[in-house]
C-alpha positions as a LaTeX table, in Angstrom:
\begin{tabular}{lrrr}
\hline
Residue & $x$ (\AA) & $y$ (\AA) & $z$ (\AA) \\
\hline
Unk1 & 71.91 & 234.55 & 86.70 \\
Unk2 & 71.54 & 234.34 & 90.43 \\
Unk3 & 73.02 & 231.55 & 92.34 \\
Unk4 & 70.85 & 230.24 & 94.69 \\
Unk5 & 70.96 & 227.15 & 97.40 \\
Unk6 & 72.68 & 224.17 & 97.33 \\
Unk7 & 70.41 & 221.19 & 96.08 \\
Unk8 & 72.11 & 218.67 & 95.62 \\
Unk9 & 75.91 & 217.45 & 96.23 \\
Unk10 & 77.61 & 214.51 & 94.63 \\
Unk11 & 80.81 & 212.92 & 94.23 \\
Unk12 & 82.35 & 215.07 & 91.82 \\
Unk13 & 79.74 & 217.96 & 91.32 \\
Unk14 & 77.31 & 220.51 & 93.85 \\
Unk15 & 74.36 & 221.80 & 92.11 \\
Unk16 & 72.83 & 225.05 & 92.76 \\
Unk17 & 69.32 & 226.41 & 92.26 \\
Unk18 & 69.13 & 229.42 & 90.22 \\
Unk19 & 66.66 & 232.60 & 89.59 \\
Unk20 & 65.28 & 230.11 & 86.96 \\
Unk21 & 63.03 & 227.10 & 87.95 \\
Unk22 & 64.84 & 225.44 & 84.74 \\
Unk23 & 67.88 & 226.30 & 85.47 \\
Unk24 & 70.85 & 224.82 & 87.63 \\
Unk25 & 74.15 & 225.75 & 88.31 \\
Unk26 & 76.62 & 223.00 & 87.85 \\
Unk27 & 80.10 & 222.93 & 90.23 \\
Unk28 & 82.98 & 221.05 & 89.64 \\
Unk29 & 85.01 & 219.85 & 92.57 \\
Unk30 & 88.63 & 219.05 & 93.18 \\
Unk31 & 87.30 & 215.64 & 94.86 \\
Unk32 & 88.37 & 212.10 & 93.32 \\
Unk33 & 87.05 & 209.11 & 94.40 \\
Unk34 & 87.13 & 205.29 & 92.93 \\
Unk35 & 85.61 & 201.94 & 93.32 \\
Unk36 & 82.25 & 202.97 & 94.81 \\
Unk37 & 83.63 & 205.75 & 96.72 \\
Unk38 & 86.32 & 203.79 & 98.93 \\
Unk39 & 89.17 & 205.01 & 97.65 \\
Unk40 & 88.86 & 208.84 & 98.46 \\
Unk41 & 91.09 & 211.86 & 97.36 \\
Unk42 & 91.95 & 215.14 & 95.33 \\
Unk43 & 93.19 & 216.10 & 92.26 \\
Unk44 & 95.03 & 219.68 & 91.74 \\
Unk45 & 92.46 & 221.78 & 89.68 \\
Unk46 & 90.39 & 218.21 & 88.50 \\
Unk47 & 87.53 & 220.64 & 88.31 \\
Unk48 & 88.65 & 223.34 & 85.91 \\
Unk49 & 89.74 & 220.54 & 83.64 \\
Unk50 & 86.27 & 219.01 & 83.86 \\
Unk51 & 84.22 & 221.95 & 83.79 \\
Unk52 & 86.17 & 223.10 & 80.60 \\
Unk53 & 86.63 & 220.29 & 78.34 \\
Unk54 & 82.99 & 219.36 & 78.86 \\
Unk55 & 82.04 & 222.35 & 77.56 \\
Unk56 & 83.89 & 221.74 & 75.14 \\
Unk57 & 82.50 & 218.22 & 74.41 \\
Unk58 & 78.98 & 219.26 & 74.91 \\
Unk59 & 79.34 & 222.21 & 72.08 \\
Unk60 & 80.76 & 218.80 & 69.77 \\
Unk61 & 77.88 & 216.66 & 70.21 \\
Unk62 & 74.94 & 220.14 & 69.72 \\
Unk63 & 76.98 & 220.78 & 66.34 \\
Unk64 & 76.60 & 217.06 & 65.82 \\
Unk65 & 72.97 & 216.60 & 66.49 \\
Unk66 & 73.19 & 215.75 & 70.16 \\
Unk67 & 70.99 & 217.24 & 72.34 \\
Unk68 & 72.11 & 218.04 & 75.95 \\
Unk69 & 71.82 & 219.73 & 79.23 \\
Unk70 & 74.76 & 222.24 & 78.48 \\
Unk71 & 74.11 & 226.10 & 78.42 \\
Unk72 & 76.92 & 227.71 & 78.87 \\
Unk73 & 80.35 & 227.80 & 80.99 \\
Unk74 & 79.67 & 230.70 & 84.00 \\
Unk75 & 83.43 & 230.42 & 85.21 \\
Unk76 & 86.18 & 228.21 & 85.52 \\
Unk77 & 84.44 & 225.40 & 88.02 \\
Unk78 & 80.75 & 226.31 & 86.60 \\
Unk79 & 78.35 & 225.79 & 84.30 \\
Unk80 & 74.51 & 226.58 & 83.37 \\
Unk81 & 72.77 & 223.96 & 82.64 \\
Unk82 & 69.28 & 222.86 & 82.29 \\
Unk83 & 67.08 & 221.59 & 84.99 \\
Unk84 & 66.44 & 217.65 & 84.31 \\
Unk85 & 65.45 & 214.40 & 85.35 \\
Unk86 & 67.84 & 212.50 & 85.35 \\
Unk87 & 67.20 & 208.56 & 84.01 \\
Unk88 & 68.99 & 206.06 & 86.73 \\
Unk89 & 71.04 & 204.37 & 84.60 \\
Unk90 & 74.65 & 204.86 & 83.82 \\
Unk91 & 75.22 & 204.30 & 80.05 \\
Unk92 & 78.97 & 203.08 & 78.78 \\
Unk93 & 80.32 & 202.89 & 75.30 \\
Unk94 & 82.88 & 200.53 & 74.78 \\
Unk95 & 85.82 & 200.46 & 71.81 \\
Unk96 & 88.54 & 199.18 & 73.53 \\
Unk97 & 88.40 & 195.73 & 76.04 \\
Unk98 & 90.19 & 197.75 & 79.33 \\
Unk99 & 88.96 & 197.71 & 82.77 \\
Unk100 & 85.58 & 195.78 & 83.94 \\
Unk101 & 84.89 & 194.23 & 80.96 \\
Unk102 & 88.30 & 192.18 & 80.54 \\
Unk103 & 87.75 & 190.86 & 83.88 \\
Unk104 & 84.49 & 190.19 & 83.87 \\
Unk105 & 84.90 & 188.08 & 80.94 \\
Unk106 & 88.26 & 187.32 & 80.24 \\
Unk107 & 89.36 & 189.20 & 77.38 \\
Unk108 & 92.92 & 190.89 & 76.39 \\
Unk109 & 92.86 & 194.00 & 77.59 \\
Unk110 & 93.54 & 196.32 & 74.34 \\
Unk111 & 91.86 & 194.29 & 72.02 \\
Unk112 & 89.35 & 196.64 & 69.59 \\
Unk113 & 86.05 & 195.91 & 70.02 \\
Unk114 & 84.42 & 196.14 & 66.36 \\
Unk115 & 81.14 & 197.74 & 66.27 \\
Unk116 & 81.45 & 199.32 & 69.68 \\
Unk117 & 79.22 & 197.50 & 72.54 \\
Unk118 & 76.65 & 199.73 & 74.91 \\
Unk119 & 76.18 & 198.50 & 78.52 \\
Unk120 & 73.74 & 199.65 & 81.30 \\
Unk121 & 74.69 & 199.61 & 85.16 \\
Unk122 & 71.71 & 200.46 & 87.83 \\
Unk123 & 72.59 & 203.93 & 89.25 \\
Unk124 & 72.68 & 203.36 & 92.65 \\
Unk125 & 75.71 & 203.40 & 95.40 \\
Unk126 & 74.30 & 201.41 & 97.71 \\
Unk127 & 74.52 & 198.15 & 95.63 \\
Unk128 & 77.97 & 199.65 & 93.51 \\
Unk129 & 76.29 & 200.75 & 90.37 \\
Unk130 & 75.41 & 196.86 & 88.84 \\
Unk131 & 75.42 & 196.19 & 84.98 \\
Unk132 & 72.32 & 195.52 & 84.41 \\
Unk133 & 70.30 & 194.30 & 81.25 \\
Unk134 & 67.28 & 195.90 & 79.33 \\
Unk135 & 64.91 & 193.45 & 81.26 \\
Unk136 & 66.46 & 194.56 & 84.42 \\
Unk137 & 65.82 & 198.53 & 83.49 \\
Unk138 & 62.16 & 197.37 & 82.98 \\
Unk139 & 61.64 & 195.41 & 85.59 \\
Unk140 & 63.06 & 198.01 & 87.89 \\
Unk141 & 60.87 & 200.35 & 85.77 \\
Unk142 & 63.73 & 202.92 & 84.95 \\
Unk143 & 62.70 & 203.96 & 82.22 \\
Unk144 & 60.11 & 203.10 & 79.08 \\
Unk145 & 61.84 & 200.33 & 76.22 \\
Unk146 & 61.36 & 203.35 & 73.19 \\
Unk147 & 63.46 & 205.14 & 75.96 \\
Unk148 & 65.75 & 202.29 & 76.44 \\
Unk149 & 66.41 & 202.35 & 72.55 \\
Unk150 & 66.41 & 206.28 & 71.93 \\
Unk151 & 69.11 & 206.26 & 74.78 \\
Unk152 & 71.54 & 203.39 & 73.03 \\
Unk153 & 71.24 & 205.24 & 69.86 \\
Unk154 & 72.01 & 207.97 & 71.46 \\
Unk155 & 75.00 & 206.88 & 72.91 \\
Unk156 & 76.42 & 205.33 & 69.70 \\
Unk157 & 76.00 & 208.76 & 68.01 \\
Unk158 & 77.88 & 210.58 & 70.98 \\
Unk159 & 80.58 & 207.78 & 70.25 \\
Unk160 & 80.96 & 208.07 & 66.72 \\
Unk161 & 81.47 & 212.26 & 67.05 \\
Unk162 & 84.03 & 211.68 & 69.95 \\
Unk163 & 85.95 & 208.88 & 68.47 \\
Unk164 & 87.19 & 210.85 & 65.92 \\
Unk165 & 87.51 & 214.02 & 67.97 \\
Unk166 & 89.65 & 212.47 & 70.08 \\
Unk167 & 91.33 & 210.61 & 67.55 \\
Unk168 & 92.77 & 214.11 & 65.74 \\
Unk169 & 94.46 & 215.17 & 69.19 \\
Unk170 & 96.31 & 211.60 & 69.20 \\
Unk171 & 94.08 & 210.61 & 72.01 \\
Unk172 & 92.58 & 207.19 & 72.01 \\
Unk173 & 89.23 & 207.24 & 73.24 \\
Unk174 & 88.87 & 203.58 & 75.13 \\
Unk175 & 85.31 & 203.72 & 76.78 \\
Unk176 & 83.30 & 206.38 & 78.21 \\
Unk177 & 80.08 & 206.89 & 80.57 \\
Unk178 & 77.43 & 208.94 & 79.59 \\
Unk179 & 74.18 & 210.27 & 81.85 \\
Unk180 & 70.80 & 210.87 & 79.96 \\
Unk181 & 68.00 & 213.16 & 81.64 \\
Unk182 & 64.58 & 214.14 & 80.13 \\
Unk183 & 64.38 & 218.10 & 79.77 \\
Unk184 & 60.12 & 218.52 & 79.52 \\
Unk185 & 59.89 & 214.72 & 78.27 \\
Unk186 & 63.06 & 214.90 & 75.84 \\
Unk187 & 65.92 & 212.77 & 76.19 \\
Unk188 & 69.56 & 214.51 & 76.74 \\
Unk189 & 72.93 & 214.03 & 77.73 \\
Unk190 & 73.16 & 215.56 & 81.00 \\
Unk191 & 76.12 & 215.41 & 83.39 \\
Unk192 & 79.51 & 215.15 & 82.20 \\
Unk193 & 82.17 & 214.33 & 79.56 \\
Unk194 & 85.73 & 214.26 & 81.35 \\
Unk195 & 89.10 & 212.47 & 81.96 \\
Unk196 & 86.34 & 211.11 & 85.15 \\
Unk197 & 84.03 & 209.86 & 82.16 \\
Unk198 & 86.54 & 208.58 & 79.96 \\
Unk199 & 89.52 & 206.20 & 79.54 \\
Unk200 & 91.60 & 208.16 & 77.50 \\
Unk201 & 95.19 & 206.66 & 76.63 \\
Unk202 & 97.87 & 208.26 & 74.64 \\
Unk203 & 97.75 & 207.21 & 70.67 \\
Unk204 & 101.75 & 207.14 & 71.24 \\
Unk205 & 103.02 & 205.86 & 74.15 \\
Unk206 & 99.50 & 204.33 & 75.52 \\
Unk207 & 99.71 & 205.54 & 78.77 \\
Unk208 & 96.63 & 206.41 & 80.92 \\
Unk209 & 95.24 & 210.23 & 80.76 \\
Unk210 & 92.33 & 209.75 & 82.66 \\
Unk211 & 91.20 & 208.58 & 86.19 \\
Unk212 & 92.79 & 205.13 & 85.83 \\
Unk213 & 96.02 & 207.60 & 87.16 \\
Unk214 & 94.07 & 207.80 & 90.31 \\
Unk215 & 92.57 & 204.76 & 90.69 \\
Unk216 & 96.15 & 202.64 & 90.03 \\
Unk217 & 98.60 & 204.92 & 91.63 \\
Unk218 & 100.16 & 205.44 & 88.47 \\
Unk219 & 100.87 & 209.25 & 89.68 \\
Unk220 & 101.38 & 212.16 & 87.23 \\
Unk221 & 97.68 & 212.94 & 87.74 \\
Unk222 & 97.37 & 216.41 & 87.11 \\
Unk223 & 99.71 & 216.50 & 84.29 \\
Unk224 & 97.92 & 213.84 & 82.54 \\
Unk225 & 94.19 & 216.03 & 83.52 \\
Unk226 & 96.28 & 219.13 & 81.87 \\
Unk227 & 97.41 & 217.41 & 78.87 \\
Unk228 & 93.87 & 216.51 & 78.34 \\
Unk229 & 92.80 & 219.95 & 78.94 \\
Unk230 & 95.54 & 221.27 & 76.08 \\
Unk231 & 94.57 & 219.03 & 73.41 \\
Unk232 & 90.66 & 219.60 & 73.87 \\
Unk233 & 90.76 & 222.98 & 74.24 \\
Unk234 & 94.23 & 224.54 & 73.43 \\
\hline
\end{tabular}
């Protein structure tokens, strides 16, 4: 596999073309940033962690039915991947009342949330990634309703293979974001599945092993990213 030009650089992640017009190279970065980008930083090796328990996710949900954009790991910050189209909307699963959600409406953080809840937010920086609602997604044409449903389904399969994943590595998984792209017309999870995409606390002591390090100043950020690493993949 040939790595070609840069196409496309994000927050997190550069993609590269390839010798293969459906094929991208995916690159995982040491870069951390939070609340829409103004809070900026790095994170020791955030990347390798990332790169390597996604794989690892993404080989979970294909056993379990779930199709995705994964191919195969090419090194420790990259990964083949298919060439999609990525659907604007940022899809998150929710088990656990934590961040957002127990502002925006009040609620104890910590509290189970029993079945699990799906929300939409409008991919797009400029107005800090909205939640939106299934009307919104069609008025803003993002995608077709039969889309809109296969996606949500989707989603609560991904959550009922990780929950339990997780669960067996004394990991509680809180609430997670998930990307969908269309590979030739077919839905998939594309992107990635990471202490970035996931609150993740300890089933013990209920500390934080995900971004929320970052993004609170908790510190012990790259052993928390590590200990995630060892109990996905060690």
């Amino acid at each position: 596999m040939v790595k070609g030009e840069l196409i496309y650089e994000g927050k997190a992640k550069k993609l590269y073309e390839t010798d293969r017009l459906d094929r991208v190279i995916q690159y995982f970065k040491d870069d951390a940033t939070a609340f829409n980008a103004q809070k900026r930083g790095s994170i020791a090796d955030k990347g390798v962690v990332n790169n390597k328990v996604s794989e690892r996710l993404f080989h979970l949900l294909e056993k379990g039915g779930v199709p995705t954009h994964f191919v195969k790991r090419l090194s420790d910050r990259e990964m083949l991947t298919k060439r999609v189209t990525i659907i604007p909307i940022e899809v998150v699963v929710r088990n656990i009342v934590a961040g957002s959600l127990a502002k925006r409406l009040g609620l104890k953080e910590g509290d189970a949330i029993t079945p699990a809840i799906v929300e939409f937010y409008y991919k797009n920086d400029a107005l800090g990634d909205p939640l939106i609602t299934e009307e919104h997604i069609r008025l803003l044409k993002l995608a077709d309703q039969p889309v809109v449903g296969d996606i949500k389904q989707w989603a609560l399969r991904v959550n009922a293979l990780l929950v339990p994943f997780f669960q067996a590595r004394e990991i509680v998984l809180v609430d997670f974001k998930l990307e969908f792209g269309l590979d030739h017309g077919k839905l998939v999870v594309a992107d990635e599945i990471s202490p970035d995409t996931c609150r993740l606390w300890d089933k013990k002591t209920g500390e934080s092993m995900d971004k929320d390090r970052f993004r609170k100043d908790l510190g012990r950020i790259e052993e928390a990213y590590q200990e995630v690493l060892k109990r996905v993949c060690g």
